[in-house]
LUMBA-209359 format. One record per residue (C-alpha): residue in three letters; x, y, z. Coordinates in steps of 0.02 Angstrom, whole numbers. Example, Ala and Ser with C-alpha at 12.3 -4.5 7.8 and 13.67 -1.06 7.14 Angstrom:
<sites>
<site><resn>Ala</resn><xx>615</xx><yy>-225</yy><zz>390</zz></site>
<site><resn>Ser</resn><xx>684</xx><yy>-53</yy><zz>357</zz></site>
</sites>
This chain:
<sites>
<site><resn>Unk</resn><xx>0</xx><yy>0</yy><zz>0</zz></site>
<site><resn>Unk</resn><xx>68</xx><yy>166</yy><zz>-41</zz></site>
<site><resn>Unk</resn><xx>121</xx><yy>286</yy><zz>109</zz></site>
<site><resn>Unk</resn><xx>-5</xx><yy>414</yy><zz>148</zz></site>
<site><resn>Unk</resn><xx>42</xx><yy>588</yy><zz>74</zz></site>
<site><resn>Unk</resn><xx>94</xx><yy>723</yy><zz>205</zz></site>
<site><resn>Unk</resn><xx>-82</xx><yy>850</yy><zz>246</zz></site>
<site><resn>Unk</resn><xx>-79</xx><yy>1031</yy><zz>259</zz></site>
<site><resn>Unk</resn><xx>-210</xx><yy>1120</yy><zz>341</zz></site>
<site><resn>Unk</resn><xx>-290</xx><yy>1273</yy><zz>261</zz></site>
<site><resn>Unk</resn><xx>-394</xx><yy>1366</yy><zz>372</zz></site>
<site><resn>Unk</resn><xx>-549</xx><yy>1432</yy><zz>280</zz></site>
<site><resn>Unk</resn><xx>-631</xx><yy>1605</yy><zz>245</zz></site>
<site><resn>Unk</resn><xx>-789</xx><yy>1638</yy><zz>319</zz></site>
<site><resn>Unk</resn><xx>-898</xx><yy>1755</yy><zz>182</zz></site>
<site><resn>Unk</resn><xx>-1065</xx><yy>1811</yy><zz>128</zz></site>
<site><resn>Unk</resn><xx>-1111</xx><yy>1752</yy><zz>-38</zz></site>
<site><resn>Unk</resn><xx>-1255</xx><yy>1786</yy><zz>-138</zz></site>
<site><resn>Unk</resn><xx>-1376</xx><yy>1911</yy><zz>-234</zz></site>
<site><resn>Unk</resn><xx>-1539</xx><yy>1985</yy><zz>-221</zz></site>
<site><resn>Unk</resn><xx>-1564</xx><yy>2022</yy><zz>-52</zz></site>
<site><resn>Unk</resn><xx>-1494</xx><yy>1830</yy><zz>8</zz></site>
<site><resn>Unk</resn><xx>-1333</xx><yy>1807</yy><zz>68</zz></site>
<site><resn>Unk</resn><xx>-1283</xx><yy>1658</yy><zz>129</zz></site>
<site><resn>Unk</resn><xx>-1112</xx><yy>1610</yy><zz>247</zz></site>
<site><resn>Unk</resn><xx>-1007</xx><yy>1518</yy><zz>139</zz></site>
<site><resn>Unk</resn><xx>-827</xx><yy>1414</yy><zz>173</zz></site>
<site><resn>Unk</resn><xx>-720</xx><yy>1451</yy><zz>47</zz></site>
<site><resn>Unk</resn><xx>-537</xx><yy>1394</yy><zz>1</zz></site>
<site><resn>Unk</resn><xx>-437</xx><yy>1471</yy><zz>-155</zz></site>
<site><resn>Unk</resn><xx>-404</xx><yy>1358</yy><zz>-274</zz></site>
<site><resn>Unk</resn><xx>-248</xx><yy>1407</yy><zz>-318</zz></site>
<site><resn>Unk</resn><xx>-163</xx><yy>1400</yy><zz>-130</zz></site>
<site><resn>Unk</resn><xx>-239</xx><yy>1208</yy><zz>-144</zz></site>
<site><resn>Unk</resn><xx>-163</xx><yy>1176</yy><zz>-307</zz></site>
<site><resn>Unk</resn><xx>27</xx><yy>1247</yy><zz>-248</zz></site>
<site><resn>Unk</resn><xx>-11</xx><yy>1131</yy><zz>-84</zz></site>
<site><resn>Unk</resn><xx>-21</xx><yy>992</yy><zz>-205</zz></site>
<site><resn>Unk</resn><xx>93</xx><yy>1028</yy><zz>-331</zz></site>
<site><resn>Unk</resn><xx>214</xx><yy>1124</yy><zz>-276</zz></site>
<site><resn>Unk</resn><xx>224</xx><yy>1027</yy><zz>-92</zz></site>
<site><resn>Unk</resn><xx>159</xx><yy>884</yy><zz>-156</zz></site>
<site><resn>Unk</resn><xx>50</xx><yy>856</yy><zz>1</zz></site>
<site><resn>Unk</resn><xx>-140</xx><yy>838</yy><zz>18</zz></site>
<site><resn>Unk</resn><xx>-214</xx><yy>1010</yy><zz>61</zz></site>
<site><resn>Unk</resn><xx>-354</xx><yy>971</yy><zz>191</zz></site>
<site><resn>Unk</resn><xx>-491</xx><yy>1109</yy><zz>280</zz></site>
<site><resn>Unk</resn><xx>-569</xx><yy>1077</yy><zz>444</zz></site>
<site><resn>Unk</resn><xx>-730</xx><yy>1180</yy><zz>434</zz></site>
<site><resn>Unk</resn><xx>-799</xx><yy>1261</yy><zz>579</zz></site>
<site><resn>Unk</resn><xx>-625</xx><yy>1236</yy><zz>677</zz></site>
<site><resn>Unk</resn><xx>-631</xx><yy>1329</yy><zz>823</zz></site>
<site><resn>Unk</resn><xx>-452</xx><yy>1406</yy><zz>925</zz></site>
<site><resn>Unk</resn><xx>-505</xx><yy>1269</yy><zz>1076</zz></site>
<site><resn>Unk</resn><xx>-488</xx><yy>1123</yy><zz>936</zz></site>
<site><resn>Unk</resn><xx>-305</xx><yy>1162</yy><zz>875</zz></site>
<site><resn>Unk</resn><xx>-219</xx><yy>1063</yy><zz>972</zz></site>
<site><resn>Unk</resn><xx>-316</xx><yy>890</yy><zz>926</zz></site>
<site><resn>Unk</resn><xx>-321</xx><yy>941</yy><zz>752</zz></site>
<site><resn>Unk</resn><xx>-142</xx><yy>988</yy><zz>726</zz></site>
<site><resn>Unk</resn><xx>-97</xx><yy>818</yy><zz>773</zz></site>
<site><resn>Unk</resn><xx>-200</xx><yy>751</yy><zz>614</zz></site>
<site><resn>Unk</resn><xx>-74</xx><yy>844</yy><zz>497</zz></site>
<site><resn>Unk</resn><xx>98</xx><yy>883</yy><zz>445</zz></site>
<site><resn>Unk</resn><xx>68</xx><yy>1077</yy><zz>433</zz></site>
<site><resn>Unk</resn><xx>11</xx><yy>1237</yy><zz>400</zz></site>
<site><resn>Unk</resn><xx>-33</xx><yy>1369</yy><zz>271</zz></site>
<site><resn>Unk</resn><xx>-108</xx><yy>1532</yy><zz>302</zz></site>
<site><resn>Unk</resn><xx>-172</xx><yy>1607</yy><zz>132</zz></site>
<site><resn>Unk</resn><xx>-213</xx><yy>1763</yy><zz>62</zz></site>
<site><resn>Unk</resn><xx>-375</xx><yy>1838</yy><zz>55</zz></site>
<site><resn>Unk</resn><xx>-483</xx><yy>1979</yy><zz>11</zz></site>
<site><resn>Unk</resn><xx>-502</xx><yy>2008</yy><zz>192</zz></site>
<site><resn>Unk</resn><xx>-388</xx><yy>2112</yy><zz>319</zz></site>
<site><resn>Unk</resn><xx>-350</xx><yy>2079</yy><zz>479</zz></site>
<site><resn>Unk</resn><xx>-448</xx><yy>2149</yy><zz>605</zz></site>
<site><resn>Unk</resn><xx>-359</xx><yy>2323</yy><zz>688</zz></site>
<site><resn>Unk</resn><xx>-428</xx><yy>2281</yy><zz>851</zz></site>
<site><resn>Unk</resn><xx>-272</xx><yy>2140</yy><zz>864</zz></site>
<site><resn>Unk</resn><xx>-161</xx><yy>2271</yy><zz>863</zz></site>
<site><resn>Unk</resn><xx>-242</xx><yy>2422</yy><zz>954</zz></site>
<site><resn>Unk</resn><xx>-315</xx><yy>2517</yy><zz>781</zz></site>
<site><resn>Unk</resn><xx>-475</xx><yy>2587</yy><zz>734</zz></site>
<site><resn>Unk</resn><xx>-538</xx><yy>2514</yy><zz>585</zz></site>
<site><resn>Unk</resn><xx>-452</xx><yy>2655</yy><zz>441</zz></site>
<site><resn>Unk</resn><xx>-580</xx><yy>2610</yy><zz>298</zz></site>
<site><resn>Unk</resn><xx>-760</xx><yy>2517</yy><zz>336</zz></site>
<site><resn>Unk</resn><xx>-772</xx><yy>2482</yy><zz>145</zz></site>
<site><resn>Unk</resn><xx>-634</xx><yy>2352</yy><zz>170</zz></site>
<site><resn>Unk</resn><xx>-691</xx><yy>2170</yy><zz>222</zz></site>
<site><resn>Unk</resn><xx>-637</xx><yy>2090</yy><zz>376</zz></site>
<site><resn>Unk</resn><xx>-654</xx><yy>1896</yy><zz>444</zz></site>
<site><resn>Unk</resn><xx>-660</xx><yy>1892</yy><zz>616</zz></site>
<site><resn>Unk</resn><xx>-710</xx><yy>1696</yy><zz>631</zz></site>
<site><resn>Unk</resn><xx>-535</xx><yy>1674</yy><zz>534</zz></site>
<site><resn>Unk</resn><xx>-448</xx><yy>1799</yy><zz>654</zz></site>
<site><resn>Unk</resn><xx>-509</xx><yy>1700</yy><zz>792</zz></site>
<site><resn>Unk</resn><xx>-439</xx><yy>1531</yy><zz>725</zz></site>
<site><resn>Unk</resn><xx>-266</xx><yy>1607</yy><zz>627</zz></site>
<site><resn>Unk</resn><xx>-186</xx><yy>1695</yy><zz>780</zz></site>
<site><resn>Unk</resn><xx>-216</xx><yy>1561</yy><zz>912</zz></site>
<site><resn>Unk</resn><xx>-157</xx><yy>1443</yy><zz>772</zz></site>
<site><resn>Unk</resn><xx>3</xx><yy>1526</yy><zz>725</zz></site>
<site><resn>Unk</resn><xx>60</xx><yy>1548</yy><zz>912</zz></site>
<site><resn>Unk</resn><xx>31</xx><yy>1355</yy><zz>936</zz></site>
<site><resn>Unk</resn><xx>124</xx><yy>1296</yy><zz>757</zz></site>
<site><resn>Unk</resn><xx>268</xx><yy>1391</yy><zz>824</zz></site>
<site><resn>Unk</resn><xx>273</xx><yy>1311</yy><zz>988</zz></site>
<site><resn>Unk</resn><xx>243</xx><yy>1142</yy><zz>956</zz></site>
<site><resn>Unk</resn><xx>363</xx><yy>1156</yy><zz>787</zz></site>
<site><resn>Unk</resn><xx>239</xx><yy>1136</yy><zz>646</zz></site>
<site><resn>Unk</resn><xx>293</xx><yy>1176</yy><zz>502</zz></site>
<site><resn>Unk</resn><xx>205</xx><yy>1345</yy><zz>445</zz></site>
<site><resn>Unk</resn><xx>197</xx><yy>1424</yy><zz>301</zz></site>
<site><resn>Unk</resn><xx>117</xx><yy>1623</yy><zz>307</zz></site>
<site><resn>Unk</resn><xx>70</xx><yy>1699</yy><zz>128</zz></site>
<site><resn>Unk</resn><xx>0</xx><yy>1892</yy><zz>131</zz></site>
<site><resn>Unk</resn><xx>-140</xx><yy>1898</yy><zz>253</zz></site>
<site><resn>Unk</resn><xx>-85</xx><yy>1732</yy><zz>305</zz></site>
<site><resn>Unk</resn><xx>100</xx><yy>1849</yy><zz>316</zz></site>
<site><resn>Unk</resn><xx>12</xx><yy>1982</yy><zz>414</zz></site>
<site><resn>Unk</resn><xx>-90</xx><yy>1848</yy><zz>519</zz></site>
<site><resn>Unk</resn><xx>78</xx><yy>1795</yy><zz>594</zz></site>
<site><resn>Unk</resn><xx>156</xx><yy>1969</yy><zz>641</zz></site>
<site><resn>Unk</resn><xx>12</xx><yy>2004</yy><zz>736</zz></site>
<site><resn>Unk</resn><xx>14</xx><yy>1862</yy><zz>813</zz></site>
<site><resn>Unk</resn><xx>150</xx><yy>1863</yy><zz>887</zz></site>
<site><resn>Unk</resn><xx>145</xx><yy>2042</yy><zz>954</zz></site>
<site><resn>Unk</resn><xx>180</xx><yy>2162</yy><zz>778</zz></site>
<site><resn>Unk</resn><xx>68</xx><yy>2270</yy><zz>672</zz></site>
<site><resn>Unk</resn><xx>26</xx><yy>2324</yy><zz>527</zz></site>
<site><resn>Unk</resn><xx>-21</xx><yy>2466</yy><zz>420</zz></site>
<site><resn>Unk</resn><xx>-183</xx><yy>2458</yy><zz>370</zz></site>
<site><resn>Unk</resn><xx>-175</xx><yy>2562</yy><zz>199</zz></site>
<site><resn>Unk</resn><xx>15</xx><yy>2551</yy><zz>142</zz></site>
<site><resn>Unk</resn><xx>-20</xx><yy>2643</yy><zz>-19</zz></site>
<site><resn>Unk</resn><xx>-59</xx><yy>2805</yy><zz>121</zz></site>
<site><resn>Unk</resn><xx>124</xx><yy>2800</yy><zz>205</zz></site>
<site><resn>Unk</resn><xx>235</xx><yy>2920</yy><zz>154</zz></site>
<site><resn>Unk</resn><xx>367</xx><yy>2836</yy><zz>71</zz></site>
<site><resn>Unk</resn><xx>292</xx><yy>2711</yy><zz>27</zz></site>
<site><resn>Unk</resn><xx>221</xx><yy>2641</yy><zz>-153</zz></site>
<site><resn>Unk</resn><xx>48</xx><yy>2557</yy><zz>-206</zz></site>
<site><resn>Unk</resn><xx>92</xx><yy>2393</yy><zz>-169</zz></site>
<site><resn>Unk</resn><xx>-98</xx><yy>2342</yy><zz>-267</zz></site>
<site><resn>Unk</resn><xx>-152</xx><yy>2257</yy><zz>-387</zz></site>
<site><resn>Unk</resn><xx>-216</xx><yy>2343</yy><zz>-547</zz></site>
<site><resn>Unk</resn><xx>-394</xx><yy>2311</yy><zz>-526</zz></site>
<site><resn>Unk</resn><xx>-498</xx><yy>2261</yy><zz>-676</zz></site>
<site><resn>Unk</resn><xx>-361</xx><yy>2172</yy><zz>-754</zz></site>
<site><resn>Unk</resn><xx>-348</xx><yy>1961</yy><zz>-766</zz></site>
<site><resn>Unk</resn><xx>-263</xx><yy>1864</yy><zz>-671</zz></site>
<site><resn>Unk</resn><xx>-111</xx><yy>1834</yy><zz>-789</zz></site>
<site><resn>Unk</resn><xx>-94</xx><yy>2021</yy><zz>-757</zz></site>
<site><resn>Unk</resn><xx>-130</xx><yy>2066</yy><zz>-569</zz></site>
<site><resn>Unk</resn><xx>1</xx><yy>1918</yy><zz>-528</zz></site>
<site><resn>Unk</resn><xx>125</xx><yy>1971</yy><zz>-674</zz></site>
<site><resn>Unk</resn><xx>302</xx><yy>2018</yy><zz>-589</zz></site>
<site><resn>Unk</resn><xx>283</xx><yy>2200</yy><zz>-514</zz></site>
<site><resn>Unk</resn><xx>434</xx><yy>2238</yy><zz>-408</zz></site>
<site><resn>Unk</resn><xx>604</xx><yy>2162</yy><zz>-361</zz></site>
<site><resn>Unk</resn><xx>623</xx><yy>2125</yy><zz>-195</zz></site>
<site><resn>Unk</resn><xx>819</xx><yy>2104</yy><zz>-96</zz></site>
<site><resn>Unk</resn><xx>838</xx><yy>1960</yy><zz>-8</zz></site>
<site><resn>Unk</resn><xx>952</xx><yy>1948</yy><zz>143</zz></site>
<site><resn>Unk</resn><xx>1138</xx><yy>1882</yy><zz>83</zz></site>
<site><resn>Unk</resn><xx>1163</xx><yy>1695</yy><zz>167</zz></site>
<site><resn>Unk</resn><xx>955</xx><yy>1670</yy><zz>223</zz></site>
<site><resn>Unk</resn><xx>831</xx><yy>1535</yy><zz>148</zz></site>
<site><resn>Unk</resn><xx>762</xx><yy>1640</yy><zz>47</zz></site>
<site><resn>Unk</resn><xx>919</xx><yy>1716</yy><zz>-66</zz></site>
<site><resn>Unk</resn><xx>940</xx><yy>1519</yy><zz>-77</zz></site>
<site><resn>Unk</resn><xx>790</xx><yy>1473</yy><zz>-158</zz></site>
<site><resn>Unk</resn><xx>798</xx><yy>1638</yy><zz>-264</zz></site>
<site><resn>Unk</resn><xx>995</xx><yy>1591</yy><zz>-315</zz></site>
<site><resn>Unk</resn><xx>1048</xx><yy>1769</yy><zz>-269</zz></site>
<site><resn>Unk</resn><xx>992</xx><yy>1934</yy><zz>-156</zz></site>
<site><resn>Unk</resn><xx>874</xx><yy>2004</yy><zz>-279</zz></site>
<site><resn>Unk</resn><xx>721</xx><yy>1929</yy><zz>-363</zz></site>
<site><resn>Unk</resn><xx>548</xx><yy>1992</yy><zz>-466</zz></site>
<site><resn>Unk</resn><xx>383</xx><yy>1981</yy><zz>-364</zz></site>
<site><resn>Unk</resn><xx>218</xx><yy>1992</yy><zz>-377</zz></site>
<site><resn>Unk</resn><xx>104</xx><yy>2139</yy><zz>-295</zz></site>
<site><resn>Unk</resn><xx>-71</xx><yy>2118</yy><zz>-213</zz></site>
<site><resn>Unk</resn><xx>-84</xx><yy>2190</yy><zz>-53</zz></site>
<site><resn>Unk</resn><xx>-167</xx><yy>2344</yy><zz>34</zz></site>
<site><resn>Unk</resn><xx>-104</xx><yy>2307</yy><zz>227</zz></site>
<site><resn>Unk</resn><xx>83</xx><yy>2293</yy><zz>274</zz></site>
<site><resn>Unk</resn><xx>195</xx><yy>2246</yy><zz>411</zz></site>
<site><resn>Unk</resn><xx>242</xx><yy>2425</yy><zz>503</zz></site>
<site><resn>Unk</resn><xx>313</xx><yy>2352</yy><zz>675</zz></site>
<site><resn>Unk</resn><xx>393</xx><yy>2181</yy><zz>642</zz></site>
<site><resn>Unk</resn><xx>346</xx><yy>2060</yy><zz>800</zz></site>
<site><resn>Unk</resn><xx>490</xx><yy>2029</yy><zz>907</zz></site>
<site><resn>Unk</resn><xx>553</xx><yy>1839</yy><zz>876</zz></site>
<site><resn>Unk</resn><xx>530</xx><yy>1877</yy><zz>688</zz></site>
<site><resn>Unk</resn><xx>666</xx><yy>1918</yy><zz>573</zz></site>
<site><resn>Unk</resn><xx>652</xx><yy>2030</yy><zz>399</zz></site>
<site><resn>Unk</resn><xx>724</xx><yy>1908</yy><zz>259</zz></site>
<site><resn>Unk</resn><xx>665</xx><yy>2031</yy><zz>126</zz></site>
<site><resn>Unk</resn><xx>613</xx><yy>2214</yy><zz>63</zz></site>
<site><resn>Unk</resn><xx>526</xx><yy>2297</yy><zz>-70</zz></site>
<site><resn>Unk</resn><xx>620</xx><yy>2455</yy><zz>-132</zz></site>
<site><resn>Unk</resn><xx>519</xx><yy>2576</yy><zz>-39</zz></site>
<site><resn>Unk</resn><xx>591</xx><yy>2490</yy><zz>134</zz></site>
<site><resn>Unk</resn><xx>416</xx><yy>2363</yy><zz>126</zz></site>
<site><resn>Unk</resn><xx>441</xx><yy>2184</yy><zz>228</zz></site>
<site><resn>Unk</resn><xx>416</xx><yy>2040</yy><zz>91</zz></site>
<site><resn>Unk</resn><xx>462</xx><yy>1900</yy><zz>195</zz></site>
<site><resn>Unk</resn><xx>528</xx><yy>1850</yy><zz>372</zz></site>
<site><resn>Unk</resn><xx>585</xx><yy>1694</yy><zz>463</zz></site>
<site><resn>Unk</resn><xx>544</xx><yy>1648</yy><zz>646</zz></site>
<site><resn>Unk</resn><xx>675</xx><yy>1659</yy><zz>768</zz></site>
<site><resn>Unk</resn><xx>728</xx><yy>1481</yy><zz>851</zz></site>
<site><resn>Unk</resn><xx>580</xx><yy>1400</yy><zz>751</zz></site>
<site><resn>Unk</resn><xx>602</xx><yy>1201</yy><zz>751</zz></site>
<site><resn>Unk</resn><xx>556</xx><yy>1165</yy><zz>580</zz></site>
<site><resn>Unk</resn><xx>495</xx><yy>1278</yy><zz>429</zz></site>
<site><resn>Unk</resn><xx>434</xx><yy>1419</yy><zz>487</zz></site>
<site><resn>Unk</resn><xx>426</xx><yy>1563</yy><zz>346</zz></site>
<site><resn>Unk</resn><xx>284</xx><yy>1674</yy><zz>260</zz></site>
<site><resn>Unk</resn><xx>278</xx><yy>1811</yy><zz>114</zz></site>
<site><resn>Unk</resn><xx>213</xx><yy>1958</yy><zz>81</zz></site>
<site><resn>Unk</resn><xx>197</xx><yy>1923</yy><zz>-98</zz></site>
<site><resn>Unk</resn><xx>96</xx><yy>1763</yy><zz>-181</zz></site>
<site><resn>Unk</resn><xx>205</xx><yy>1645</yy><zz>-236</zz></site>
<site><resn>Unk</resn><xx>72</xx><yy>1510</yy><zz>-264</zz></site>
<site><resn>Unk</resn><xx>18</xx><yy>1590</yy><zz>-417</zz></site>
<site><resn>Unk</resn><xx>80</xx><yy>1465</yy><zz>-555</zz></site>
<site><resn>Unk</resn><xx>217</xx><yy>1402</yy><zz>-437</zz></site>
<site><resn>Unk</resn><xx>281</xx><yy>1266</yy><zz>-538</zz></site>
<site><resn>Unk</resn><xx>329</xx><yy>1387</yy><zz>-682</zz></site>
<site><resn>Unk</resn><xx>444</xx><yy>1486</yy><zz>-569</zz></site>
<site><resn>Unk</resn><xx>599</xx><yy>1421</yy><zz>-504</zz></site>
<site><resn>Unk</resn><xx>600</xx><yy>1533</yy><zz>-347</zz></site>
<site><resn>Unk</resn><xx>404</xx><yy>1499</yy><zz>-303</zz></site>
<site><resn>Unk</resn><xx>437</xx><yy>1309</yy><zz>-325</zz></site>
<site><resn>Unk</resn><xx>579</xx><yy>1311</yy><zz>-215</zz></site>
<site><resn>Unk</resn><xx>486</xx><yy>1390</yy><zz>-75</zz></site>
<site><resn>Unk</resn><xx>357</xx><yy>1254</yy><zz>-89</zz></site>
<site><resn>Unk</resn><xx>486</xx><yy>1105</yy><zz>-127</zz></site>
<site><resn>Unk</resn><xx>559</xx><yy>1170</yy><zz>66</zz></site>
<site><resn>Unk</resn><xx>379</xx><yy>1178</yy><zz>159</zz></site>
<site><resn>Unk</resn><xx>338</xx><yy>999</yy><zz>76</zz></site>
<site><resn>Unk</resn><xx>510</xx><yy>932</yy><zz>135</zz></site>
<site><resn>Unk</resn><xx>463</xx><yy>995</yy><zz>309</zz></site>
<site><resn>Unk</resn><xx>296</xx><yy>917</yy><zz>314</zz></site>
<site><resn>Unk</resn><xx>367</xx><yy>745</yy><zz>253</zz></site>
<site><resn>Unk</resn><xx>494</xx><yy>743</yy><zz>399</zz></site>
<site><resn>Unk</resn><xx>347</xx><yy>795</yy><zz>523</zz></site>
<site><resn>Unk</resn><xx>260</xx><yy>654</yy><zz>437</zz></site>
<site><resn>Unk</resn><xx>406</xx><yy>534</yy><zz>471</zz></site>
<site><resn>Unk</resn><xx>414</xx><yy>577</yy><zz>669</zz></site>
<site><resn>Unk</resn><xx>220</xx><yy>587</yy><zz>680</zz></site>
<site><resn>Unk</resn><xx>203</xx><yy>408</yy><zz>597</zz></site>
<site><resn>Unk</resn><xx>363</xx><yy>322</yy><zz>598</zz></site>
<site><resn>Unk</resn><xx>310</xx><yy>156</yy><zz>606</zz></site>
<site><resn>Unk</resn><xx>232</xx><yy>79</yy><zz>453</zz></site>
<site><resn>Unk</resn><xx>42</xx><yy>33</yy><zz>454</zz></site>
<site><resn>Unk</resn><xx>97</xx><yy>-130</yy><zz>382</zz></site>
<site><resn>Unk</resn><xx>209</xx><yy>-169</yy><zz>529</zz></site>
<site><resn>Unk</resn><xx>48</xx><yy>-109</yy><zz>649</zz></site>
<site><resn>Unk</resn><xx>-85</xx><yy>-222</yy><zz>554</zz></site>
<site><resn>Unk</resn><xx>65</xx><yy>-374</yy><zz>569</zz></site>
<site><resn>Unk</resn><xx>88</xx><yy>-356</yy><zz>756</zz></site>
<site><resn>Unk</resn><xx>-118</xx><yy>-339</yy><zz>797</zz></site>
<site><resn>Unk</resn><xx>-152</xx><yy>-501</yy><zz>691</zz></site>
<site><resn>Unk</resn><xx>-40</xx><yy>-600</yy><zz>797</zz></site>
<site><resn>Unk</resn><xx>-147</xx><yy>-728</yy><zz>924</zz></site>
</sites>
């Protein structure tokens, strides 16, 4: 029998969906953060919906690891001691409520985690940073959106280089300190959480990507959206090629003796 693949959890968003008057709460998962999970890791992606923070502990031990996604929704202010800056914007609170308790328990326990834009934001707040809820308003700082209206081939086309720090994971995937990103994001990291390190920078000074301090295992998010298409660029499929080595390994210590072995030893008298 062939070896169960390594699972990653995706935590779900929580949205209204529907027209004329009835809106309904919908789950939903990108298909595109599944698809890199597949591919690119080559785990199983897996949801749990309707997780709640007090179940995190008996449902981490069902899987291998973690990845936040994006999303059209922000993080709620209130986790960092803001007002909310623009009441047009959507928020999640049922994810917020999940995500932060998650990431602080993935980091202590050493599951491997892997943070992509809100997902990115998600862990600097949870672990004591902030963000800036409208980067494209700092002085200083550039429009770090998408160009609304356009397809997808265009909104996730390269729009910035980013510099990677000499020596660090990522300047190893990208095979050198500098390397063309993609751009979809209205909130930013403004205080970085102590424990996390700054692995990379827009040119306007912007956090791309950070490392955990001391973390265990895998332990890395990004600003940017390197799931888009990840197996059609080399530094994308590396970052995924290193979380899915991670969750094998966890897979490895969390079943390390073969089900074969287990169905041999409860057959005998």
């Amino acid at each position: 029998m062939n070896k169960p693949p390594s699972m990653v959890w995706l935590p779900a968003d929580h949205r209204l969906m529907g027209d004329h008057g009835h809106q309904m709460p919908f789950l939903l998962l990108g298909d595109k953060y599944a698809r890199a999970v597949k591919v690119g890791a080559r785990a199983q992606p897996v949801m749990f919906p309707l997780a709640s923070a007090d179940q995190i502990d008996e449902l981490l031990a069902l899987v291998d690891g973690v990845m936040l996604t994006g999303s059209p929704s922000n993080v709620h202010p209130s986790h960092f001691d803001e007002p909310v800056a623009d009441p047009s914007l959507p928020l999640d609170a049922e994810r917020d409520q999940l995500t932060l308790a998650l990431v602080r328990t993935c980091v202590r326990e050493g599951v491997p985690l892997l943070g992509i834009c809100r997902g990115f934001q998600e862990i600097n707040v949870a672990l004591g940073g902030t963000l800036y809820q409208q980067v494209q308003n700092v002085p200083g700082r550039m429009d770090h959106r998408e160009p609304k209206g356009q397809p997808p081939d265009v909104q996730y086309a390269p729009r910035h280089p980013i510099n990677l720090v000499p020596d660090s994971a990522f300047a190893e995937w990208a095979g050198g300190t500098e390397v063309q990103v993609n751009s979809l994001h209205g909130q930013g990291i403004n205080r970085l959480a102590d424990g996390l390190r700054a692995l990379a920078h827009a040119p306007d000074g912007q956090i791309e990507a950070f490392e955990v301090l001391g973390a265990r295992t895998f332990a890395y998010a990004v600003q940017f959206h390197p799931e888009w298409r990840c197996w059609e660029n080399p530094f994308y499929s590396a970052i995924f090629e290193a979380f899915g080595r991670a969750c094998r390994q966890r897979r490895s210590q969390r079943d390390p003796v073969p089900r074969a072995t287990l169905t041999a030893q409860h057959d005998e008298p």
